[in-house]
Each structure stands twice: as structure tokens, then as C-alpha cells.
VOGU-3710 file (C-alpha; in Angstrom, 3 decimals, decimal comma):
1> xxxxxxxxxx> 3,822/37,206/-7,815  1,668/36,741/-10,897  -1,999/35,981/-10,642  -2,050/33,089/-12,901  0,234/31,435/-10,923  -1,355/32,354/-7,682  -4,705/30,748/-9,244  -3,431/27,714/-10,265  -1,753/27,043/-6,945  -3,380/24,065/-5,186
11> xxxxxxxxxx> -1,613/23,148/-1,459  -0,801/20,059/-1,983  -1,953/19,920/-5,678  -5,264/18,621/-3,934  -7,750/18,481/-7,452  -5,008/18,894/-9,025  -5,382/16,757/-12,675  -1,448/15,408/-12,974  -1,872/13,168/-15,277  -3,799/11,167/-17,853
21> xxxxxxxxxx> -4,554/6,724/-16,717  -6,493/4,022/-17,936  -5,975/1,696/-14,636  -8,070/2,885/-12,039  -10,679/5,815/-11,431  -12,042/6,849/-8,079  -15,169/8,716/-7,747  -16,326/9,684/-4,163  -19,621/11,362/-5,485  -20,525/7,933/-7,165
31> xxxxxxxxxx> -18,996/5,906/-4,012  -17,087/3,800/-6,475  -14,055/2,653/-7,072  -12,621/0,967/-10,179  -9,974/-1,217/-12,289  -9,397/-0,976/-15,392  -13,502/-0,557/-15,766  -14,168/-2,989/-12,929  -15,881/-2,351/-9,698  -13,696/-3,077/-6,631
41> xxxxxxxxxx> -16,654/-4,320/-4,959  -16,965/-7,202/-7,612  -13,603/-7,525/-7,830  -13,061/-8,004/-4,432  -16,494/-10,787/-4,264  -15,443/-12,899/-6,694  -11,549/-12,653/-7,606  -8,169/-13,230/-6,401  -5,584/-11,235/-6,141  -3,249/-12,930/-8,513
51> xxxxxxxxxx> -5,957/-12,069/-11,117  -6,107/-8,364/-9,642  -2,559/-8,068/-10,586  -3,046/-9,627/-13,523  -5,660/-7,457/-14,825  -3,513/-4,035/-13,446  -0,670/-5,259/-15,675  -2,095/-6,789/-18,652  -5,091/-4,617/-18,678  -8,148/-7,521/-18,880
61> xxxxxxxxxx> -8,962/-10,287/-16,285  -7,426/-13,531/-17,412  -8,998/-16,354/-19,164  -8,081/-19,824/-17,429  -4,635/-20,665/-18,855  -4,019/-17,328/-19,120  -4,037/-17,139/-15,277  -2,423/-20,541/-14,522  0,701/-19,062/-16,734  0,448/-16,052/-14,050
71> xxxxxxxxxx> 0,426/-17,668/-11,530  3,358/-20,344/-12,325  5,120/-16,950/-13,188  4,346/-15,589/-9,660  5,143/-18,894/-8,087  8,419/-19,900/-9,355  9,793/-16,378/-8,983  9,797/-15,815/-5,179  12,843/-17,181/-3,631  15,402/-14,298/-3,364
81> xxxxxxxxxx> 18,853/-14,116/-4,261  20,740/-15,208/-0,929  23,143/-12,335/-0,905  20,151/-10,222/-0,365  18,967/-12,363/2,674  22,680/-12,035/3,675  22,356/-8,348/3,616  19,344/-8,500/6,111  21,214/-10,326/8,321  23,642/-7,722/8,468
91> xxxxxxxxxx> 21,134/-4,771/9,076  20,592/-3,573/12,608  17,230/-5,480/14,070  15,435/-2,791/14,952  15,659/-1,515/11,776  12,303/0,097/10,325  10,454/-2,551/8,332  9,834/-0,454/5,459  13,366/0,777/5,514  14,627/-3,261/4,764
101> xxxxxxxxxx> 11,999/-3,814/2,121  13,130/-0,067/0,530  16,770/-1,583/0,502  15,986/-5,262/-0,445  14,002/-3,758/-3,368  17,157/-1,861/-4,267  19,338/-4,886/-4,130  16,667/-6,923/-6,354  17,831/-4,646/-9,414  21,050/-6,012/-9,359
111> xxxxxxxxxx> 20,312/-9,362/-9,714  17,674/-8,861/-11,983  18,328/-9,494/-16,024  16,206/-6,684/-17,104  16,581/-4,573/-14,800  17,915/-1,755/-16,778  15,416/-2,688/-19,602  12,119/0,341/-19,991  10,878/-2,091/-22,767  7,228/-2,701/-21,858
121> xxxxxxxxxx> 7,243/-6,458/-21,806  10,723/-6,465/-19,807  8,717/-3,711/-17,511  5,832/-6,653/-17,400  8,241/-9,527/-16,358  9,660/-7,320/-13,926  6,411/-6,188/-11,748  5,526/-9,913/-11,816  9,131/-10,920/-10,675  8,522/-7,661/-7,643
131> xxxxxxxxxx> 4,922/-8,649/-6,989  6,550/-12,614/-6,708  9,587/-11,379/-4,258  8,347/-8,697/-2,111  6,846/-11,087/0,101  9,665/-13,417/0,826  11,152/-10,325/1,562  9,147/-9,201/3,933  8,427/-12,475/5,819  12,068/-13,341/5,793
141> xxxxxxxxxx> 13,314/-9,998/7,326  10,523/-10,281/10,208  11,977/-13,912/10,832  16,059/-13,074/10,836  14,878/-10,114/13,101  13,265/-12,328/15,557  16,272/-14,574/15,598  14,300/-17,280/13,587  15,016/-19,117/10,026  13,082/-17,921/6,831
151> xxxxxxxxxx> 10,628/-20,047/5,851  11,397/-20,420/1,836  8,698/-19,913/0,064  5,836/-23,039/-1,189  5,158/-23,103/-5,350  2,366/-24,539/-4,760  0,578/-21,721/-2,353  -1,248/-18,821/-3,363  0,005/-15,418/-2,338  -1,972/-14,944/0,756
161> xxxxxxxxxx> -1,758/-18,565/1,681  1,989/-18,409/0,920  2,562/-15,238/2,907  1,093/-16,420/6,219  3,468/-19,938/5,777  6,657/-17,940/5,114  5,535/-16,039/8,018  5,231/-18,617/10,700  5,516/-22,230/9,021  1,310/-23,014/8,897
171> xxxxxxxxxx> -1,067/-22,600/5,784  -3,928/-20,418/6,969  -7,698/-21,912/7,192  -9,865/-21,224/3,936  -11,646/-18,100/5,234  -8,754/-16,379/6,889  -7,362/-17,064/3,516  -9,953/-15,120/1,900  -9,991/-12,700/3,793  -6,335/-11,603/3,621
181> xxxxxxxxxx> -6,489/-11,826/-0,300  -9,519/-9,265/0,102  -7,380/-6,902/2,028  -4,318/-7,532/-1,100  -7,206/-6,714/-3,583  -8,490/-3,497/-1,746  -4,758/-2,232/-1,679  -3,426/-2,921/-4,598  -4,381/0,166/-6,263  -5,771/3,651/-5,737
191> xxxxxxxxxx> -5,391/6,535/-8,703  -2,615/9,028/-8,631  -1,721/8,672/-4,497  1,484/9,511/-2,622  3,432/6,660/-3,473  1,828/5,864/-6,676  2,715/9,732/-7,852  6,476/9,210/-6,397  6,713/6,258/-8,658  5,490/7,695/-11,694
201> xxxxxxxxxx> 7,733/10,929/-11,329  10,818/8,488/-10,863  9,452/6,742/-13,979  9,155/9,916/-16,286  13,333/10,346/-16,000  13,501/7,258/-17,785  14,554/5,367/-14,304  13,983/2,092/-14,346  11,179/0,146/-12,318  13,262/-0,808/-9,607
211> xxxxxxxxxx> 14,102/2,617/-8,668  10,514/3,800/-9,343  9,024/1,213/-6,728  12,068/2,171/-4,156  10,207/6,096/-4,312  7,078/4,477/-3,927  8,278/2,342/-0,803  9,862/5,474/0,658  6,740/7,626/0,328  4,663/5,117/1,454
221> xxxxxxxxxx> 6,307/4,910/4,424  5,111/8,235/5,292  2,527/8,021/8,312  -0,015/10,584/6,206  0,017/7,580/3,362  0,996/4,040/4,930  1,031/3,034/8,334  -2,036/4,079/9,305  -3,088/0,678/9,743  -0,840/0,427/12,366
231> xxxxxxxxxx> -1,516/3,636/14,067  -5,045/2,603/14,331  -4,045/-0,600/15,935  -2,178/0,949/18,219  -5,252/3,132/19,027  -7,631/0,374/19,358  -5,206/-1,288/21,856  -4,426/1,978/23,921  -8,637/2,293/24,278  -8,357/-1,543/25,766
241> xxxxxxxxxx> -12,173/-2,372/26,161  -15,500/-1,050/24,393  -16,823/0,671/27,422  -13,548/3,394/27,434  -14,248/4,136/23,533  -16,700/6,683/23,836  -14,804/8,945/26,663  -11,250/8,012/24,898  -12,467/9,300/21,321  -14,370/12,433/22,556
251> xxxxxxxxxx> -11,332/13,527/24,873  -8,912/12,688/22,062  -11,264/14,964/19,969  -11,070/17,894/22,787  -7,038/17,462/22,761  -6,978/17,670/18,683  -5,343/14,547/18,848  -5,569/12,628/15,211  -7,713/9,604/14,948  -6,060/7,107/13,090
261> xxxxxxxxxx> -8,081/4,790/10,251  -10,558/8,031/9,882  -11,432/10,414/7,093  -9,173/10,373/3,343  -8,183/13,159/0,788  -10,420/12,207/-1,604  -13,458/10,207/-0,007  -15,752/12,511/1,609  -18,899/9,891/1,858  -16,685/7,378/3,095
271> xxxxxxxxxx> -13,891/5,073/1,709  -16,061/2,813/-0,781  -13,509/-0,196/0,671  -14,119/0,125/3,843  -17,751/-1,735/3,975  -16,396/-4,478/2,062  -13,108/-5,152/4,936  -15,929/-4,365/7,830  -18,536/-6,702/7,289  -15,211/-9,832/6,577
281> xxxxxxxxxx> -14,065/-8,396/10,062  -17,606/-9,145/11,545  -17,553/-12,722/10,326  -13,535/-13,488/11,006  -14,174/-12,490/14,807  -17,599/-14,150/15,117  -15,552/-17,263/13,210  -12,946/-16,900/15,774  -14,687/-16,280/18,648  -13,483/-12,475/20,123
291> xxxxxxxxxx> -15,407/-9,737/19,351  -13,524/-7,410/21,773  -11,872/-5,385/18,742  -14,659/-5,771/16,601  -16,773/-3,969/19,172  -14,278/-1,683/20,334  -14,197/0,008/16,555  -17,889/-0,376/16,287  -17,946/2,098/18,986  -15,074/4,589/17,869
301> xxxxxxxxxx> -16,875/4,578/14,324  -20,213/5,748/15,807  -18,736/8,148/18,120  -16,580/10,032/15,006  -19,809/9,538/12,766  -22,231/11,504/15,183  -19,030/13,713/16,900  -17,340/14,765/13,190  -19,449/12,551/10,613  -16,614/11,197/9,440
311> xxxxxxxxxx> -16,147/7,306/8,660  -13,312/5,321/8,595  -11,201/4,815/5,622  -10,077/1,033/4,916  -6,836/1,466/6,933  -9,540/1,286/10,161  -11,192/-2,623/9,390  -7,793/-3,631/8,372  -6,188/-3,207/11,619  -8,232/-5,035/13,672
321> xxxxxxxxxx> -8,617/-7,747/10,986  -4,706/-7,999/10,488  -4,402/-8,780/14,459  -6,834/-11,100/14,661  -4,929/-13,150/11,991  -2,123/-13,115/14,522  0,077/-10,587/11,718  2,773/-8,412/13,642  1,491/-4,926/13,436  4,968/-3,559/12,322
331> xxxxxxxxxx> 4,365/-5,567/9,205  0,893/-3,999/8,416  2,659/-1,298/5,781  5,265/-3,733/4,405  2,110/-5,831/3,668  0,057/-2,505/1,746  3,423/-2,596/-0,179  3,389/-6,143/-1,230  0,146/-5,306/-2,671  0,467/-2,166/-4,198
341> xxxxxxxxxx> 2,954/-2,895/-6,355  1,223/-4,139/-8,583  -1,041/-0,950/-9,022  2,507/1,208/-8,601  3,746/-0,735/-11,842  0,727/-0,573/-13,925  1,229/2,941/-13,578  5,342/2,868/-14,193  4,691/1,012/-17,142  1,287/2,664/-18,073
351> xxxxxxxxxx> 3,994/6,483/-17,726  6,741/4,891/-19,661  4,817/3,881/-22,046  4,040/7,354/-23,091  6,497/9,381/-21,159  7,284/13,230/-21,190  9,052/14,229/-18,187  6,905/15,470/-14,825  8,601/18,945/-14,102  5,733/21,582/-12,469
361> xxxxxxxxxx> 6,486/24,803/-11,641  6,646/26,357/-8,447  5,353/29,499/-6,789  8,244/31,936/-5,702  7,557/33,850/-2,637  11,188/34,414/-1,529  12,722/37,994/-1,463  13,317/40,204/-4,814  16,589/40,922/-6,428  19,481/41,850/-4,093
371> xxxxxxxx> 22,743/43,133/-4,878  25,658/40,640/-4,380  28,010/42,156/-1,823  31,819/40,754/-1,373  32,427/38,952/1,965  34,446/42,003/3,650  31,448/43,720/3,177  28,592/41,554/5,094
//
């Protein structure tokens, strides 16, 4: 075992620098988080997420027209082929949610023109196409599954808005509106994560995007990346009222049982999104008129911030905001997805672009050299 090898090891490659970006830094010591040299906090105040997505792929926020080309892009792009909504028909219904979008995604690439294309404006007109689709995807697969009709898809919507009426038929109120697109903005990128990393190694082969957002999809269903808005759902339900919080968290804490929505890899003060989603989930359940989860997480946060001072990543707001919207908690990742594609192709593109292949080493610790014997001999 050599001891440069030994000293570069990082489980995990935790602080490990893989790579060189210009789309997003994250800096816990600073409490910051930013796009392409904006602050998320800004960002998530004042824009929307079609100009979020703009800005990952096209590097700038867009000027007016520049944004109603985007969006008329985005708009007319999101009915899908109907072989592929054939195919989800034919899929088992209670097939994993992220396992349908992983294999629509798939099936997108052959219908797409480009597909095959690692030119950077085919790689643009792509992501848009992907960030356009994904959601008729995913709405459209949670309908056939519950034995209903998709809903096809409204030009005229914007992505949150249009998400919710693919979903169930209704345009959402202004605020829940809002709120949803906050969530998309807050997700739609984070630095070299799981899934992002998974996408840019499938990238550096000189794959194509498709296949590169397929990885991501796959890692991201992972429950150490995605899906922990779900699990902390799940959590908040199983606790049922804010009086059990307290006893719940500290005996889950005496068991060593994981609490969902808490602590992150790289934040150490506390996820700099998390604030932002808390303080909309005040207002949406004071708007709507239950505070039970509200309260419930109020309580689970101030139990793990005096028991373990740790706080809650943005996973933890998330979940309780995403029910109270009336979203099916099995869609919660799909949804991160739908979102994050747009920072997973900014980083495709931003790789192929500049590629040289990803290829680390690895640390051998098996056994030394051993002589081969012939099978009579074993």
C-alpha cells in the first residue's frame, strides 16, 4: 500500500475537489449558496423558475424577450410522444416512481432529433426539451397508475402552475403557486452532488445527455440523496400530533434510528435553503388554516437543535409543504428531478464542453500475488 495513495484517500471523496464549474458554488462557512454568481436567497425572492433554468443553461438571467422565447420553448415542448405514455401503461402499477421517470427519460432519446448530438447548442435544446417533458411525465404516470386519464399539458401555464393541472385537472391559487416554484428554484441545483456527479461521469465518455440524466435519475433515487423528502413525511405522520414529538425524537435518538430532513454532507451551520422553504411553510399553513404539521416540525427541529444541534436540511420544510398542497408523497423525488435537471444539464453541457474523461484511481487492499494453480489442484 503506498502512502501517497493512502493520503489522498477520502471515504467517499468527502472534500474531495473533482472537478472545475462555473454554475453554482456552495459555501457553508459563508451560509451561502449561489448561481452562476447569484444568491439563492435572491433568486428564490424575486425569480421564477423558468428564469432559474434559464440562467443554469445560458449562463445570465434573461432580459424580457429573451425569457418569453424560453418560455414558449418550455411550453410548446411538453406533450410526450404517445408510445412513451403507451409504455407506462404497460409497466406494473406499483412500479417505483423514479424507476418510470428513469425509463421514460430513456425512451425520450429515441424520439428526440438530437439526441445523439454533444454539440453545445443541440445539448441546450435538449435540457430545455427534458426540463419541458419531465413533468408530463411524471404527472401522467401518477394518473395511468391510479386508473385515471393524463391531463395533457396547458401552453399557456407556467411550470408549477402547469404541474399541479396535469396533476389533478385545477390551476393552483397564486401563493401555492409561488410557493411550489420556490421549492423548483431551491432544487434545481447544488455543486458536484450524487446525481449531479453520476451525470457528469456519464457525460465525460462522450454519452449523450439523455443517458447522462438517466445516471442522474438512478442515483438520485438513492434514499442518502433523494427521497428524503418523503422519508421525513413519513416521519412527521408516524409522530401524529405535536405533543408525541419530543418523546418520539429523543427515543428515536436512543434507538440510533435516522432522522429524516436533518443534517447534510456539506452544510454544517445549516442548509442555507432551508429558512427560505420554512418561513413559506409558516404562511401556506396559516393561509390554509392547519398548523398541525407546521407545529409538529417546529417541535422535532428544536428537539434535534438542543439534543444534536443539528438543523434540518431543505428536504425537512419541503415535506410538510408538499402535503399541504395535497402532492402524493411518492411523487416528492420525481418532483426534485423535474427540477434538477436543469442544474444536472448545465453541468453535462458545462463537462462536455471541455471534456477529458473522469477515471480516479482506486486503493488496492486485496491480497498480494498468488500463484495460479490448475483446477485438479484446488
Amino acid at each position: 500500500m503506498e502512502a501517497t495513495a493512502t493520503q489522498n484517500y477520502s471515504p467517499g471523496l468527502e472534500g474531495v475537489i473533482a472537478g472545475v464549474s462555473q454554475v453554482s458554488q456552495v459555501n457553508p462557512e459563508l451560509d451561502s449558496l449561489i448561481y452562476r454568481g447569484y444568491d439563492i436567497r435572491d433568486l428564490a425572492k424575486y425569480a421564477s423558475y423558468e428564469e432559474v433554468a434559464y440562467l443554469l443553461l445560458h449562463q445570465d438571467l434573461p432580459n424580457a424577450s429573451q425569457l418569453a422565447a424560453f418560455k414558449q420553448d418550455i411550453y410548446s415542448e411538453r406533450e410526450v410522444p404517445e408510445a412513451i405514455i403507451q409504455a407506462i401503461r404497460s409497466l406494473p402499477k406499483e412500479s417505483n416512481y423514479m424507476d418510470v421517470l428513469r425509463s421514460s427519460v430513456s425512451l425520450l432519446a429515441h424520439f428526440d432529433p438530437q439526441a445523439q448530438s454533444l454539440a453545445h447548442e443541440a445539448n441546450v435544446a435538449k435540457a430545455t426539451r427534458l426540463i419541458a417533458k419531465i413533468p408530463t411525465l411524471i404527472a401522467a404516470s401518477y394518473r395511468i397508475f391510479q386508473g385515471k386519464e393524463p391531463v395533457k399539458p396547458d401552453k399557456s401555464m407556467s411550470m408549477a402552475e402547469n404541474f399541479f393541472y396535469m396533476l389533478n385537472g385545477q390551476k393552483p391559487d397564486e401563493y401555492v403557486t409561488k410557493v411550489f416554484d420556490t421549492t423548483l428554484i431551491l432544487y434545481a441545483e447544488h455543486g458536484f452532488n450524487a446525481s449531479t456527479f453520476s451525470a457528469i461521469v456519464t457525460a465525460s465518455t462522450l454519452s449523450d445527455l439523455h443517458s447522462a440524466v438517466v445516471s442522474a435519475i438512478g442515483t438520485l433515487k438513492g434514499s442518502l440523496h433523494g427521497g428524503a423528502n418523503e422519508a421525513a413525511m413519513y416521519m412527521l405522520q408516524e409522530i401524529g400530533t405535536p405533543e408525541n414529538a419530543e418523546s418520539w425524537i429523543l427515543d428515536a435518538l436512543q434507538t440510533k434510528k435516522k432522522i429524516m430532513g436533518f443534517g447534510h454532507r456539506v452544510y454544517k451551520k445549516g442548509d442555507t435553503r432551508a429558512p427560505i422553504l420554512k418561513a413559506m411553510g409558516e404562511s401556506l399553513c396559516q393561509r390554509l388554516g392547519d398548523t398541525k404539521w407546521q407545529s409538529i416540525a417546529d417541535k422535532v427541529e428544536a428537539v434535534m437543535l438542543r439534543e444534536k444541534n443539528i438543523f434540518p436540511n431543505v428536504d425537512f420544510p419541503t415535506s410538510y409543504i408538499y402535503y399541504m398542497m395535497g402532492l402524493p408523497i411518492p411523487l416528492y423525488t420525481p418532483i426534485f428531478a423535474a427540477s434538477r435537471v436543469a442544474g444536472w444539464a448545465a453541468h453535462v453541457i458545462e463537462q462536455l464542453d471541455n471534456n477529458r474523461l473522469i477515471r480516479p484511481k482506486s486503493l488496492y487492499e486485496g491480497p498480494g500475488h498468488r500463484p495460479f494453480k490448475p483446477i485438479e489442484q484446488r
